[in-house]
C-alpha positions as CSV (number, residue, x, y, z in Angstrom):
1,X,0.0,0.0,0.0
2,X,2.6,2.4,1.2
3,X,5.0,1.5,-2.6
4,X,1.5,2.3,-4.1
5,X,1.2,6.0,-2.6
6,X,4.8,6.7,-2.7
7,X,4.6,6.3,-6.6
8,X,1.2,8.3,-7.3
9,X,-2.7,8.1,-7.1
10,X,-4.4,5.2,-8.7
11,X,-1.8,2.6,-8.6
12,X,-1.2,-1.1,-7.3
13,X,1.8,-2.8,-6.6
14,X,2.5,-6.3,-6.4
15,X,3.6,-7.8,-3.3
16,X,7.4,-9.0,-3.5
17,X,9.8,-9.9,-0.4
18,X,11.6,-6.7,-0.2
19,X,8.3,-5.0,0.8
20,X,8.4,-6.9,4.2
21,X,12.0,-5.6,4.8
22,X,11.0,-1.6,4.2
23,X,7.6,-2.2,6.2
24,X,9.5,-3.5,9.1
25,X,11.8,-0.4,8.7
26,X,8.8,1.9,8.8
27,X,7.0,0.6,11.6
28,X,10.2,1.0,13.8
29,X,11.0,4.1,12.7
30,X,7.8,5.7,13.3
31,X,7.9,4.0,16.6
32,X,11.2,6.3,17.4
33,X,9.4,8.9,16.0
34,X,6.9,8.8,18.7
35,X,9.3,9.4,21.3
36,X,11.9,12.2,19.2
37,X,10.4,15.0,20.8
38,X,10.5,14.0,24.0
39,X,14.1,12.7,23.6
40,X,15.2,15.9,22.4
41,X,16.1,14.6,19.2
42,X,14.1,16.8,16.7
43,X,15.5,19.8,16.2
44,X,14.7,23.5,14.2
45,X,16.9,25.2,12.1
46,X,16.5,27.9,10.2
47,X,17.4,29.5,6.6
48,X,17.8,33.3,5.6
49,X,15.2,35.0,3.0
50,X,16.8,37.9,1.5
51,X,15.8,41.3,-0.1
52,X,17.5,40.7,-3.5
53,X,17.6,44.5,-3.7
54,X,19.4,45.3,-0.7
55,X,20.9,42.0,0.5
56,X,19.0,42.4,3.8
57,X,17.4,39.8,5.8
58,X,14.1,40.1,6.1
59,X,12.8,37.0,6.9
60,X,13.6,33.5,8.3
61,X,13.0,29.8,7.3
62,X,12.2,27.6,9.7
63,X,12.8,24.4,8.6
64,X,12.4,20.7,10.8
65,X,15.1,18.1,11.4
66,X,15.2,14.7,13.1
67,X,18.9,13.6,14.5
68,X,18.5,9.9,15.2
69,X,20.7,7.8,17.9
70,X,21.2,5.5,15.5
71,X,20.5,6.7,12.4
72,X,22.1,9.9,12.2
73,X,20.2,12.8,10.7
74,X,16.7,11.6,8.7
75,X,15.8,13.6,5.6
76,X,12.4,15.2,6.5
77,X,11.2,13.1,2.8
78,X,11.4,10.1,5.0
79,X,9.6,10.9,8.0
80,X,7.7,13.7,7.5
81,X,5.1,11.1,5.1
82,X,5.0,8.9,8.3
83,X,4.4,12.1,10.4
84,X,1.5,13.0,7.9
85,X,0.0,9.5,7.8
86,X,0.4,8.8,11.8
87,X,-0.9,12.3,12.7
88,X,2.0,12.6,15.0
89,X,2.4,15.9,12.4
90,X,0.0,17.6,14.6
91,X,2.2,17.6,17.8
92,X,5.6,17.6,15.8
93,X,4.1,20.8,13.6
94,X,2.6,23.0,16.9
95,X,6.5,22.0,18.8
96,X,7.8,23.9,16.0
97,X,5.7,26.5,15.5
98,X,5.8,27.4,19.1
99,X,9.9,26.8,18.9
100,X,9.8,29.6,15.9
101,X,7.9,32.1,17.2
102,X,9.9,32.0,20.4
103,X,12.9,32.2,18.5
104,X,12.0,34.9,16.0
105,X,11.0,37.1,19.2
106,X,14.8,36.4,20.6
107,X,16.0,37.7,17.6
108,X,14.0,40.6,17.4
109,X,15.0,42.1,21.0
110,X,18.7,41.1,20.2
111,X,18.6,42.6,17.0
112,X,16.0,45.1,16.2
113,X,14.8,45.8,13.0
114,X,12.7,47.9,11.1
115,X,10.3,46.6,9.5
116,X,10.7,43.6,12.2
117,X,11.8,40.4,11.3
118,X,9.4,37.9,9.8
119,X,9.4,34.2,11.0
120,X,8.1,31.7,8.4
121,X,6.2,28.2,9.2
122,X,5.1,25.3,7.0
123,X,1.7,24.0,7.3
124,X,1.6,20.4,6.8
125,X,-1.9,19.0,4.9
126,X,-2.8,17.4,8.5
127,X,-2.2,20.8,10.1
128,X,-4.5,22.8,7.6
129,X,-7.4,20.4,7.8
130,X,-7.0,20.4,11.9
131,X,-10.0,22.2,13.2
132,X,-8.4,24.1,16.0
133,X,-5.1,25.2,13.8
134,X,-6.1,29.1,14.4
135,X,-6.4,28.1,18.2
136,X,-2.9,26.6,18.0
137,X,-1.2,29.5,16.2
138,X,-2.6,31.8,18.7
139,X,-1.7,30.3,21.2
140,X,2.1,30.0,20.0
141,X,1.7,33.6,19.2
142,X,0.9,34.9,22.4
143,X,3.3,32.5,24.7
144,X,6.0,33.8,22.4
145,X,4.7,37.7,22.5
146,X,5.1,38.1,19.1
147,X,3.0,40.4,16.6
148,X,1.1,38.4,14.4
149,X,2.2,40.1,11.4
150,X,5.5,38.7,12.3
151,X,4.7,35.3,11.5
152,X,4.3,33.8,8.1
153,X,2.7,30.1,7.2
154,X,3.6,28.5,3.8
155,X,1.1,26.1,2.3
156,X,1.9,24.2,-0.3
157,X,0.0,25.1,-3.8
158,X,-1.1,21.7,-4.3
159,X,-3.0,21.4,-0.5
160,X,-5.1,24.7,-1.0
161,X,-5.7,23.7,-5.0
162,X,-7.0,20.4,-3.7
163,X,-9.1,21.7,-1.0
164,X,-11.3,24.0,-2.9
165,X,-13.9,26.2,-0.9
166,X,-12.4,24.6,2.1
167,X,-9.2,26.1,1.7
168,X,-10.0,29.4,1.3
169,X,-12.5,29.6,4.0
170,X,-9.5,28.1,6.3
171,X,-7.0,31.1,4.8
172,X,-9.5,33.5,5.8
173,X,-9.1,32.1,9.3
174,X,-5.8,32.4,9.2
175,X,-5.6,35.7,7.8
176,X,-8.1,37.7,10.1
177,X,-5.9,36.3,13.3
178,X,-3.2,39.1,11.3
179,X,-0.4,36.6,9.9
180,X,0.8,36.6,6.5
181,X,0.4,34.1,4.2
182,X,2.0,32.1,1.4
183,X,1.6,29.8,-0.8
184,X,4.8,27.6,-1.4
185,X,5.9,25.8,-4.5
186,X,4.3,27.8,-7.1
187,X,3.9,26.9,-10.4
188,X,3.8,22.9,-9.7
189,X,0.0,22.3,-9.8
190,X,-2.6,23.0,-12.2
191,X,-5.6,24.8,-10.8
192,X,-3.7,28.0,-9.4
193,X,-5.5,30.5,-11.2
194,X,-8.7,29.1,-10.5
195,X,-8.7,29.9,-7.1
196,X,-6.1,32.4,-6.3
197,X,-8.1,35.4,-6.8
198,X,-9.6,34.2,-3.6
199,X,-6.8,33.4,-1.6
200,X,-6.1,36.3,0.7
201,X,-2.4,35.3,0.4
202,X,0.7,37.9,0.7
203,X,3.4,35.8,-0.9
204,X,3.8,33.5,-3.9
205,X,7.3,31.6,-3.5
206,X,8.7,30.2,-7.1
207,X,9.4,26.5,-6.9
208,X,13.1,25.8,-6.9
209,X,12.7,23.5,-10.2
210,X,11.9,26.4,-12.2
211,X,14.6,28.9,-10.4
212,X,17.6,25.6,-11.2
213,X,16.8,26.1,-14.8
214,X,17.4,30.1,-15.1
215,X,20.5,30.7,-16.9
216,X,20.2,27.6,-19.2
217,X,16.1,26.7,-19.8
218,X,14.0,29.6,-21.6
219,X,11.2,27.5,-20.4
220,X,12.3,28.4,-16.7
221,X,13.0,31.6,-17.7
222,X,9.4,32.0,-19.2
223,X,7.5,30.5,-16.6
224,X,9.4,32.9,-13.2
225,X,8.6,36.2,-15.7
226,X,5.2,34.8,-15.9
227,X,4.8,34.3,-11.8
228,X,6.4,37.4,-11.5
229,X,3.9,39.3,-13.9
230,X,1.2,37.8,-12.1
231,X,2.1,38.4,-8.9
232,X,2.7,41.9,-9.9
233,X,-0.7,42.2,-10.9
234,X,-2.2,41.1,-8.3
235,X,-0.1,43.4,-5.4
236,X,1.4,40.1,-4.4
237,X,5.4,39.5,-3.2
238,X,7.6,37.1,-5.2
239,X,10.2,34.8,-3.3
240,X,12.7,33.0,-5.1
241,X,13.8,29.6,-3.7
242,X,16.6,27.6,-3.8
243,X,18.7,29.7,-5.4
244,X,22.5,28.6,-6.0
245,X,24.2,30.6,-8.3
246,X,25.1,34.2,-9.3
247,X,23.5,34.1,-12.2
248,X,20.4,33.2,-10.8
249,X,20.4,35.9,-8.7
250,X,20.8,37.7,-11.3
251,X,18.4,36.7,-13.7
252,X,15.7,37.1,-10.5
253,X,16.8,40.4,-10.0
254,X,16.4,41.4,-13.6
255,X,13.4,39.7,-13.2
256,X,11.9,41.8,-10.5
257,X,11.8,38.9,-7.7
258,X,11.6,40.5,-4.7
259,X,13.1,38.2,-2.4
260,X,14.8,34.7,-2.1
261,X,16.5,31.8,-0.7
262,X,19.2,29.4,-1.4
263,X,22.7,27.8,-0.4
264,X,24.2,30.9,-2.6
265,X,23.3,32.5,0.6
266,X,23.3,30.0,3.3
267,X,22.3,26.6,3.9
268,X,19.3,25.8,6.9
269,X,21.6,27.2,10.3
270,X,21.7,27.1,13.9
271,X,19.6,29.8,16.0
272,X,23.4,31.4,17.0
273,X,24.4,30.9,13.4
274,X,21.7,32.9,11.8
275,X,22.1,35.5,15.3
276,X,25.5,36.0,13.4
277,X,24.1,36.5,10.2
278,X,22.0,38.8,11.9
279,X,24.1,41.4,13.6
280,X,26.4,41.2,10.4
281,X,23.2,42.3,8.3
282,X,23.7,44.2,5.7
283,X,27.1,42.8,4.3
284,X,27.3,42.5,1.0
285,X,26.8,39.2,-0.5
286,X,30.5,37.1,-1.1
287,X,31.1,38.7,2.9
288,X,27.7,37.7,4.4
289,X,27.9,34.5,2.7
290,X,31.1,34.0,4.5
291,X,29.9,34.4,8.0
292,X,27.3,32.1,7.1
293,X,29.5,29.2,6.4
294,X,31.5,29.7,9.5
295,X,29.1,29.6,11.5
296,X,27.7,26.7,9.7
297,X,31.0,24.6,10.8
């Protein structure tokens, strides 16, 4: 069942041996997963978003990862499915939402800013469909004191495609308790425009398979001027992800892309790493990367 949904919708596979092996190695590992919080072993880093024109930081990433006894670190592709299928998403997602917005007010009495820095969240699929998620986010909100409009989820363009009516009802929610919103892999699913006129969303973040390809696809090319255009037109930012090289920089800047992340910048850090990054704020770009992979080590 599990080989079935890993490969798409509407398949069967056939049972063979080596199914038994990788079921085994499932159950025990979301049997560990069960007990990682309380173990201490998940933990919360976090990735700059920059101001392409400035080379400011104006938001964070945060981003989850699992450091096993055993195992070492797990990619979040291998457990967050079993997270998402268990349910154990909806404790593991609130523990780091409430982790964030802690850690985002830390930063912002350490190192002030204006405007204030921005914390940004995923929303799993289990997490939007929960019925007391704006309950949740408040709550993290107000233990951590932190503004609302310092806090930014990202859902995932193919959860509020699918949902429909549902989805924008639940964004509404979300966006009357004063949060920003965004919608994150853009450009991978196929009824966007259908509904986003009626998403009250802020942000529209490029998928990193179309940002790869700038420089050498003019399909890629083609399809971030599009998003960019649209999100133009519709008083909407642009964020740029996984951006590696100079020239894509570049290119996005040309573009008119707002803002973006990548490894050109920094990979996912530490709290003190990106506390750093932080202070050193407003370096430019070869020197800002720099700190950032010191503090990485």
């Amino acid at each position: 069942m599990y080989r079935a949904k890993t490969s798409g919708k509407s398949r069967y596979e056939v049972f063979d041996q080596s199914m038994t092996a990788t079921a085994l190695d499932r159950l025990q590992l979301e049997a560990d997963l069960r007990h990682a919080i309380d173990r201490g072993e998940l933990r919360v880093v976090y990735q700059p978003i920059m101001t392409l024109e400035t080379g400011r930081i104006r938001e964070v990433e945060a981003l989850l990862r699992w450091v096993h006894p055993q195992r070492g670190v797990i990619s979040p592709t291998e457990f967050i499915p079993i997270a998402e299928a268990t349910g154990l998403i909806i404790p593991i997602g609130q523990w780091v939402l409430e982790a964030a917005c802690q850690q985002a007010r830390a930063w912002q009495l350490a190192c002030p800013t204006e405007p204030p820095l921005i914390m940004s969240v995923n929303l799993s699929v289990r997490q939007f469909r929960h019925p007391r998620l704006a309950e949740d986010i408040v709550r993290a909100l107000d233990e951590a004191q932190l503004d609302p409009g310092c806090l930014k989820l990202e859902i995932t363009e193919s959860v509020v495609t699918e949902e429909g009516d549902a989805a924008v009802k639940t964004l509404w929610e979300l966006k009357n308790l004063g949060v920003h919103l965004a919608v994150d892999d853009f450009g991978t699913g196929y009824s966007s425009l259908n509904y986003l006129l009626r998403f009250p969303v802020d942000t529209l973040k490029i998928d990193r398979a179309f940002v790869s390809g700038l420089g050498t696809d003019d399909q890629s090319i083609a399809i971030v001027r599009s998003v960019i255009d649209l999100a133009r037109s519709l008083n909407l930012a642009v964020t740029g992800e996984g951006i590696e090289t100079v020239e894509q920089l570049g290119q996005l800047r040309e573009l008119g892309c707002q803002q973006g992340q990548g490894y050109l910048f920094a990979h996912p850090l530490t709290s003190d790493a990106i506390a750093a990054l932080l202070t050193a704020d407003g370096l430019a770009l070869p020197e800002l990367a720099l700190v950032a992979e010191q503090h990485a080590a």
